[in-house]
N, C-alpha and C positions, 0 to 999 in steps of 0.2 A: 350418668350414662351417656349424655348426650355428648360429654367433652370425651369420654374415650372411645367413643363410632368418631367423630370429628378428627383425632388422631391417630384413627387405624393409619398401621400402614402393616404388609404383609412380612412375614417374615422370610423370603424372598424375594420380595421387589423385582417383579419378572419387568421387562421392558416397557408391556403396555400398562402398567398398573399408572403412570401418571396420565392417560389419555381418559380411564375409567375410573379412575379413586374418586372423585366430586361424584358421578354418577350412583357408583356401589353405594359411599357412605351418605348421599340424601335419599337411598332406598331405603338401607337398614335403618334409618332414624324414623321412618316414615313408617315404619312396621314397630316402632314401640318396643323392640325387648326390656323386656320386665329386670333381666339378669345381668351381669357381663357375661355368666358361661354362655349363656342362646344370644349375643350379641355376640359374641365371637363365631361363633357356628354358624351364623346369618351373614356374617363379613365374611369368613372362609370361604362358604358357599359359592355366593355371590362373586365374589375374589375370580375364585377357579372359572366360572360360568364366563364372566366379563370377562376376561382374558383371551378363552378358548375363542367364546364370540370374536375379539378383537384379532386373534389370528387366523378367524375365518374372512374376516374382510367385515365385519358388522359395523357400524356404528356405537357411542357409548348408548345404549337408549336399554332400561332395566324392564321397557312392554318386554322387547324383543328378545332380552336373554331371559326371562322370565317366562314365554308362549310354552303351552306344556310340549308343542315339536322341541324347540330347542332344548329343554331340559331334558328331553327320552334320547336326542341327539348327543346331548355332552354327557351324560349317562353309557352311553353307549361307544362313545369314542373320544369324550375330550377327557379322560383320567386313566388310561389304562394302567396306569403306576399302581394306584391303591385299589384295596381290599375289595367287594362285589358289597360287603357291609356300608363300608367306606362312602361307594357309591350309592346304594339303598340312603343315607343318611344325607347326602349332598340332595337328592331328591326329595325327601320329604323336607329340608330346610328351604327347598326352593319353590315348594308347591305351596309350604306354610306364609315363608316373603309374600308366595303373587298372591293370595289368600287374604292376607292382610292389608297389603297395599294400591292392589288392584281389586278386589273385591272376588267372590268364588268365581266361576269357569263358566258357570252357564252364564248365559246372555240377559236372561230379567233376573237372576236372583238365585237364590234355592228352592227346588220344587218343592211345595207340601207336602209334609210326610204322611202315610198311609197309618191307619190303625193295626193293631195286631189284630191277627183272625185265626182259624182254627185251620192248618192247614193239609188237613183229613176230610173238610168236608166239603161237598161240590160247590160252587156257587151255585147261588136262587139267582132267579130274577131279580130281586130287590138288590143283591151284592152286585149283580153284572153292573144296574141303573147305578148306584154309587160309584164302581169303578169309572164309567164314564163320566157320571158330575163331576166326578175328584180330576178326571184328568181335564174337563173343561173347567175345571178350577185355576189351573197353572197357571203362571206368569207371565207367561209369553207363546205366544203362536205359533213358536218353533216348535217347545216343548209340548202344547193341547198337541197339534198334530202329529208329535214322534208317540204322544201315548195311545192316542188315540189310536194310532194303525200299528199298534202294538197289541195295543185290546181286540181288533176286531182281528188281526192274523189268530191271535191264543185264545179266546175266545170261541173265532169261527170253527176251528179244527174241531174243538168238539172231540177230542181222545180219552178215552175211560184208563185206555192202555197202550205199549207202542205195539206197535204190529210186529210182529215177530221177525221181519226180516231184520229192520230195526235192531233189535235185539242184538240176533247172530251174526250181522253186518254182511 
């Protein structure tokens, strides 16, 4: 696997591909594909991303075509050639790369998952106290406090039902 990431080369060979080909392919090696098909799909990806980066004026640097702005950016305007699939697939290869090589998106980690609960029935007092243990559980200070004033906005409201204006808009 290792020697055919090592001698990717695109089958277009667009201009900038020799400024970013060492970049792209010590990404994709670094992300482990298990296959050549998802090492291919990882080199395409990445291919297309580096590229558009590079004629936007970027640097080779795979943080920076990789930040999920750049990927919803080159989604959005660096392929307009291929399918809306096309593109759904160039993004989940690229969200999968920074996933692997950079580690997930939030900042300490992955939050702690929640337990399943019965979701017909109010919360008690005791479920509010957990929601908030759980969320002073997180891994990071950014994340206690986005849950935390998440819990006390959904919480506070205190709605049985929406008020009817609501409803009829």
């Amino acid at each position: 696997m290792e020697r055919r990431i090592a001698q990717y080369q695109p089958s277009n060979r667009p201009p900038a591909w020799e400024r970013v080909a060492d970049e792209v392919r010590t990404t994709v090696a670094r992300a482990t594909p298990t296959t050549t098909h998802r090492a291919r799909d990882l080199l395409t990806a990445l291919t297309r991303i580096a590229v558009y980066a590079d004629q936007q004026g970027h640097r080779a640097d795979a943080r920076l075509w990789l930040a999920p702005a750049m990927v919803e950016q080159f989604a959005a305007a660096g392929c307009p050639e291929v399918t809306q699939a096309t593109r759904a697939n160039y993004r989940a290869c690229l969200t999968a790369l920074r996933t692997a090589v950079f580690g997930p998106d939030l900042p300490g980690g992955r939050p702690v998952p929640l337990s399943a609960s019965d979701p017909s029935q109010p919360y008690s007092p005791n479920d509010k106290a957990g929601l908030w243990a759980w969320a002073g559980g997180q891994p990071t200070a950014e994340l206690r406090r986005g849950l935390w004033l998440l819990l006390a906005l959904g919480l506070g409201c205190g709605l049985d039902v929406l008020p009817r204006e609501v409803v009829d808009g």
